[in-house]
DOTORDO-606500 format. One record per residue: x, y, z of N, C-alpha, C in turn. Coordinates in steps of 0.2 Angstrom, whole numbers, plus 5000, padded with zeros to 4 digits. Layout:
BEGIN
XYZXYZXYZ/...
# end
This chain:
BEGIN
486451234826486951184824487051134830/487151164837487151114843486551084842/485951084839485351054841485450994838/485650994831485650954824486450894828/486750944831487250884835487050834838/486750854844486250814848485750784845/485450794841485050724836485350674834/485850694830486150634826486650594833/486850644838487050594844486450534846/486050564847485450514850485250464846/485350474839484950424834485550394834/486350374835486750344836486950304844/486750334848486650304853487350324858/487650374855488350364857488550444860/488950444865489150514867489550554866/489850574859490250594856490950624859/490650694865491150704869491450674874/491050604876491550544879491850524875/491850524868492450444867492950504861/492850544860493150584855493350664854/493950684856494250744857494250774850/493750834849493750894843493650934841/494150964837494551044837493951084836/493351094835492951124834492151114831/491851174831491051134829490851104823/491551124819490951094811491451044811/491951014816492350944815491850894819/491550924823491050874828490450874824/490250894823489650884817489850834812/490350844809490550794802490850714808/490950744811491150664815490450634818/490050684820489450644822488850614816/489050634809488650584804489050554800/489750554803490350514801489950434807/489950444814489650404817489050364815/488550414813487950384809487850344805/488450354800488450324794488750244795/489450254801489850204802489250154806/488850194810488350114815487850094811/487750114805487150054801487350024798/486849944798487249884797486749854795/486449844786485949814789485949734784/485949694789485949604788485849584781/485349604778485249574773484349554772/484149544768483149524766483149474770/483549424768483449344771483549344780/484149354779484449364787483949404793/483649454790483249494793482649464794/482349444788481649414787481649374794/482049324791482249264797482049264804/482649314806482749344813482249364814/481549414811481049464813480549404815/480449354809479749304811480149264818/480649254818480849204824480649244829/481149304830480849334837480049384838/479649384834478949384834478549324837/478749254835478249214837478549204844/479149184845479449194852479349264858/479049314854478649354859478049334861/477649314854476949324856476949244861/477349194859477349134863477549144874/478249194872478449194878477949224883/477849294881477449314884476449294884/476249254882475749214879475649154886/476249124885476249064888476449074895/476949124899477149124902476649174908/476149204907475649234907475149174912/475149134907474749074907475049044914/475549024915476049004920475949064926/475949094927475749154932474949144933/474649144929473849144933473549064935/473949014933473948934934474048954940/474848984940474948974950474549024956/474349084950473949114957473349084959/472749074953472349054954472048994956/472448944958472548894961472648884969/472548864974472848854979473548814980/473348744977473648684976474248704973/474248764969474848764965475448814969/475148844973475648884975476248864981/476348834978476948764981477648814981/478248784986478848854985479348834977/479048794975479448754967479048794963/478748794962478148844959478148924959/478248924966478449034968478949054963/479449004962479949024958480149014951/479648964949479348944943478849014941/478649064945478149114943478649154943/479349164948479749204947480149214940/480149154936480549134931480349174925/479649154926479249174922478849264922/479049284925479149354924479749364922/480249344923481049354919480749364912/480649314911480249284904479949364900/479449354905478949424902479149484900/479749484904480049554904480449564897/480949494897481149494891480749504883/480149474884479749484879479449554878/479349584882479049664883479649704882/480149704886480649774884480949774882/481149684879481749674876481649654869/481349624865481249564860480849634854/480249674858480049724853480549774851/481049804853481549844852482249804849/482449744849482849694844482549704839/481949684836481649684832481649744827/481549804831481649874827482049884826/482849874831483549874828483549844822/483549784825483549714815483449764809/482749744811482549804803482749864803/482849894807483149974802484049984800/484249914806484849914804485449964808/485049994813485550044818485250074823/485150094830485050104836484550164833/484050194834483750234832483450284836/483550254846483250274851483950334854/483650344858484150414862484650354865/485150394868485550364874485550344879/485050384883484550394888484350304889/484050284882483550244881483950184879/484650214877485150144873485350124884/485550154889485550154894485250094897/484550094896483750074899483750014896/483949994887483949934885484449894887/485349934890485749884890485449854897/485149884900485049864906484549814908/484049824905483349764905483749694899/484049684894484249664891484749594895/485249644901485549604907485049584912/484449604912484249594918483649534917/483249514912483249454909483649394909/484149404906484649334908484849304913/484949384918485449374924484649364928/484349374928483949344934483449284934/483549274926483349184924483949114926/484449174927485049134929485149114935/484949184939484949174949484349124949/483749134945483249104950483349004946/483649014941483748944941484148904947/484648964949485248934955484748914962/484448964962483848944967483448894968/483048884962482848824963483148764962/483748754959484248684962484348704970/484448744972484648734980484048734983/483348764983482948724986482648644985/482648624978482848554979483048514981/483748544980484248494985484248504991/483848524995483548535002483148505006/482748515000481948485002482048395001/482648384997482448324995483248274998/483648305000484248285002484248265010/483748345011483748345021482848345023/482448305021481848305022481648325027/481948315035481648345040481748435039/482148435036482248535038481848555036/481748615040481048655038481548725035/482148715033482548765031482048825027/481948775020481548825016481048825016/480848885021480148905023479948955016/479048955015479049005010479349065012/479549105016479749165016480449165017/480849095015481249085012481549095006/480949075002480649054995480649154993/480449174997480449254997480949294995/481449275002482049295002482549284995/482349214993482849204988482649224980/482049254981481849294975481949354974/482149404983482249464983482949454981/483449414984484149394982484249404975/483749364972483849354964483649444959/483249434962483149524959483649564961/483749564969484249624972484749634966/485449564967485949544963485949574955/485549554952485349584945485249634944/484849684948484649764945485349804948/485749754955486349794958486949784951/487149724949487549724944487049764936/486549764936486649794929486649874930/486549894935486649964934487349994935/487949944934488649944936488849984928/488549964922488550004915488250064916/487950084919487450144919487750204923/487650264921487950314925487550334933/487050294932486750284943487350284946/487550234946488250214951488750234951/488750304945489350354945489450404951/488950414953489250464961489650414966/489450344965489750294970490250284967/490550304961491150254960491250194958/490550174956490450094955490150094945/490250134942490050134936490650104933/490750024933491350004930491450004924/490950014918490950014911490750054907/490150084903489850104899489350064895/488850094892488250074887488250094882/488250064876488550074869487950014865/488150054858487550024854488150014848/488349954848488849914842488549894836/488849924831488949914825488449844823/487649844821487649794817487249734824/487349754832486949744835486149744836/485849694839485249714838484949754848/485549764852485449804857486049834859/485749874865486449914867486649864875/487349884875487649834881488249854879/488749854887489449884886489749864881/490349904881490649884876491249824877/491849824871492449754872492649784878/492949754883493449774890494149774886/493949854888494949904884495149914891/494749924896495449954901495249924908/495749904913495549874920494749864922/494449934923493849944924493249894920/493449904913493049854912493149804910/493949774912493849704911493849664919/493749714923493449694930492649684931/492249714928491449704923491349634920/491949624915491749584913491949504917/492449504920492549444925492149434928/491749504933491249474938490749474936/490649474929489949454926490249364924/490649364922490749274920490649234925/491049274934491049224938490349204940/490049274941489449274948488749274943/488949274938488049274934488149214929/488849174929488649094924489249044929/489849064928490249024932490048984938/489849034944489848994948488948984950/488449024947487748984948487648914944/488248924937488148824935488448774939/489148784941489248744946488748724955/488248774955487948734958487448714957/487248734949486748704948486848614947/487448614944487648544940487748494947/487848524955488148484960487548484964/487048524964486348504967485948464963/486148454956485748384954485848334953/486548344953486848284954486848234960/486948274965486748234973485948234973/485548254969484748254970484648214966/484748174960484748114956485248064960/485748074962486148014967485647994972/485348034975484948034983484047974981/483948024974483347974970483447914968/483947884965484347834962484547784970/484747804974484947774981484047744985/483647784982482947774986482647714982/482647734976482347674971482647614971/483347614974483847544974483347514981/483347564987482947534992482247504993/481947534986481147504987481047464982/481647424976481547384971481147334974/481247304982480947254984480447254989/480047324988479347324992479047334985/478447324990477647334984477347374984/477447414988477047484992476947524988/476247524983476447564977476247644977/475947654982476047734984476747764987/477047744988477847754990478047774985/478147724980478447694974478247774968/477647764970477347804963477647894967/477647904973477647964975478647984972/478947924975479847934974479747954967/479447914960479447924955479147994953/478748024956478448094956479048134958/479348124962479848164961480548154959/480648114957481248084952480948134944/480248124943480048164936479948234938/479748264943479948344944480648384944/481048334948481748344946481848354938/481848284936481848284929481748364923/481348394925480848424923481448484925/481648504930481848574932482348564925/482748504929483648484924483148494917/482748484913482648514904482648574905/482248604910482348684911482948714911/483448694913484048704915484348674908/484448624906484748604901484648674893/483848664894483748724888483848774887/483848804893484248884895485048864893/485348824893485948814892486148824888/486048784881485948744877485648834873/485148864873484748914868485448984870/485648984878486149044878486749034877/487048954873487448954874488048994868/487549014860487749054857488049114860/487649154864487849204866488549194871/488449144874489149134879489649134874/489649094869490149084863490549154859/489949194857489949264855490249304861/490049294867490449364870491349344872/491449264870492149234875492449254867/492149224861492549254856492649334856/492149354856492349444856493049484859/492949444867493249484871494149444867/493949394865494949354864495049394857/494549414851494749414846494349494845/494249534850493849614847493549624841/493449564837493349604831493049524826/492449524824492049454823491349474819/491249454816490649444810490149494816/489849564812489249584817488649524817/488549494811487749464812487849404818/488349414821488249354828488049364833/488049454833487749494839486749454839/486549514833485949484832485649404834/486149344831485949304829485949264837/486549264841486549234848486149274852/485949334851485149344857484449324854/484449314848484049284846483849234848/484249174850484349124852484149114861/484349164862484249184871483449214871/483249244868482549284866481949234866/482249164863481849124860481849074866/482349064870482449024875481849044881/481349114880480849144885480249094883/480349074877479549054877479648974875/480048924878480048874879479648854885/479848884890479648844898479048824898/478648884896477748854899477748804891/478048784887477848724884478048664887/478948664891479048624895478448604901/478248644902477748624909477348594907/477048604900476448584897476548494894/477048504892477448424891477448394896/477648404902478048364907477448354912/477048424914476648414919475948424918/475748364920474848354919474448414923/474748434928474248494934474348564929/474948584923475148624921474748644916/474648574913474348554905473648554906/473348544911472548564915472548644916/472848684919472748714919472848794914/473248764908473348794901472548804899/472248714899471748724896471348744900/471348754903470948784910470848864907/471548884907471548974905471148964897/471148924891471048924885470248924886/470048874888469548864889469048884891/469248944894468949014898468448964905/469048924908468948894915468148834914/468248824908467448754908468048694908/467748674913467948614914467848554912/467148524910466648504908466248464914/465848434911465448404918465548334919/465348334924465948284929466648264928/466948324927467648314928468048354936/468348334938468448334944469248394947/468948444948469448504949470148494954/470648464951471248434952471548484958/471348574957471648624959471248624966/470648604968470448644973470448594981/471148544981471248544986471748574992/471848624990472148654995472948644995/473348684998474048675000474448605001/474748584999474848505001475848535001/475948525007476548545009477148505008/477748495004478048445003478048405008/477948405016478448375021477848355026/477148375021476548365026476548285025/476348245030476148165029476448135028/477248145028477948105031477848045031/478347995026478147935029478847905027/479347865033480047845030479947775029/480247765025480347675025481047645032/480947625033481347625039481947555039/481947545033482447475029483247525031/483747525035484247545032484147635036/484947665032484747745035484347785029/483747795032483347795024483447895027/483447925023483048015022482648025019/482547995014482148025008481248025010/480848085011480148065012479748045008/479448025009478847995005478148005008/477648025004476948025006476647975008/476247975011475547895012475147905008/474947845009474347845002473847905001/473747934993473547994994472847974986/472548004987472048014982472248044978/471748044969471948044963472148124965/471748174967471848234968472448264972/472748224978473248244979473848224975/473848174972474348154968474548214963/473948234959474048294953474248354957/474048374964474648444965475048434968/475248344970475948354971476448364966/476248334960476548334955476848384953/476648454955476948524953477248554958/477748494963477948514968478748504965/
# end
């Protein structure tokens, strides 16, 4: 009889003698496939279908393309630039999403109720958080080495093993905060919530915040994983577009068309982060909407759980087609990997000039208080791996 309890606990997802006090063994048995019955939920043919093929292709896409963006930047010299390090960072968030997260959505969707252990509802709520939140930190990163490199040219602040630091930052932060749902941080006293698998959900993740504890959870998740990493994303590219915008007003009247072409290069890389940024925004922002309605109203249509991660799932395999869009050295080296590395003949390998350092071959206009750096004139070839700078 204990055995057949503990099954039906596990294909539920939920810990019976946590959350409900019962006078005896055949009242906990009848409550635990009273639970069973209560968490299946299943969408509907259309809604399902829907959802399966979207996040299908947005697997084989995210993790497909993003794959491709990792061996572009290792396999290259040229490319392994510190705008780039964390562009390979991004994109393992990415992967992870596609790998732990997006197959296991998918088998929720269709069966219509959590089918795994607890154990394992644990391990999902946890890589789940840990996808978003550290595609969240390493975006704040990469606006604040922009705003760096491009604001205070002489600094040599952000050394690669800056670039390092701010990576281990981004990871530390993330697996510190998602294991706050998780019973790990229960000898410390820091398990501020619980892991639960919701009615109709396509993953497990805490639950509504009923008591102090975890409506302290859920505030420093609003502050410190969207509040205040968009605030500085919003005000590092704002003064990064003011700073590009102030340099173009000062060279309308030179000819120097290597200057000209270099400030433009990097007025379109910024460019390019801000879509990254914008589309992250923009794909999670279902989910932002769904968790602020949740917490005001406890209680809201289940198909919006499924429907706003979906949303967020699908945002993993935009990027490498943004890079493919935006950047020529990106879009070479896609076909490069497709291609099985034929170049063809006499075409001229864009990747094998070596390191080109943002701050190497400095060259200021000296009209006025000028900061902004510019290169000297450079060849077809160094132009393309600046370009992924």
């Amino acid at each position: 009889m204990d055995n057949m309890t503990d099954q039906a606990r596990d294909v539920v997802g939920l810990d019976i003698a946590s959350t409900t006090t019962l006078l005896n063994p055949e009242e906990s048995i009848n409550a635990t496939y009273k639970n069973v019955t209560d968490n299946y939920l299943y969408h509907g043919t259309p809604a399902v279908v829907t959802m399966s093929i979207l996040i299908v292709i947005s697997m084989i896409l995210a993790l497909g393309g993003n794959i491709m963006v990792i061996i572009t930047i290792a396999r290259h010299r040229g490319m392994r630039t510190r705008t780039n390090l964390l562009l390979a960072n991004l994109a393992v968030a990415d992967i992870l999403v596609a790998v732990l997260d997006m197959p296991f959505a998918l088998i929720t969707i269709i069966k219509g109720k959590w089918i795994f252990s607890q154990n394992f509802c644990y391990f999902n709520g946890f890589t789940v958080g840990l996808g978003l939140m550290l595609s969240v930190q390493t975006l704040m990163w990469i606006s604040i080495h922009k705003f760096i490199s491009i604001t205070r040219p002489f600094s040599r602040t952000v050394t690669p093993g800056k670039i390092v630091l701010m990576m281990l930052a981004a990871w530390g932060w993330t697996i510190l905060f998602n294991l706050t749902p998780t019973p790990v941080l229960a000898p410390l006293n820091l398990q501020l919530t619980n892991t639960v698998y919701k009615k109709g959900a396509s993953q497990c993740g805490p639950p509504v915040p009923t008591n102090s504890r975890q409506l302290i959870h859920s505030a420093l998740n609003t502050i410190f994983n969207l509040v205040i990493p968009f605030i500085v994303m919003i005000y590092c590219y704002y003064r990064i577009f003011k700073e590009v915008r102030t340099h173009l007003n000062r060279m309308k009247d030179f000819a120097d068309t290597s200057r000209w072409n270099t400030i433009n290069q990097q007025r379109r890389i910024t460019e390019t982060l801000c879509i990254v940024l914008l589309i992250f925004f923009l794909f999670w922002m279902p989910y932002i909407i769904y968790s602020l309605t949740l917490v005001a109203k406890k209680s809201i249509n289940p198909v919006l759980n499924p429907i706003s991660y979906m949303f967020g799932y699908m945002n993993s395999a935009c990027n490498p087609i943004i890079y493919a869009l935006r950047s020529p050295t990106f879009r070479r080296g896609f076909k490069e990997i497709i291609c099985r590395g034929d170049q063809g003949p006499g075409e001229v390998d864009i990747f094998s000039n070596g390191e080109l350092d943002f701050l190497a071959n400095l060259n200021l206009h000296t009209q006025g208080d000028e900061r902004f750096p510019m290169f000297g004139r450079m060849s077809t070839r160094s132009v393309c791996i600046v370009a992924s700078r």
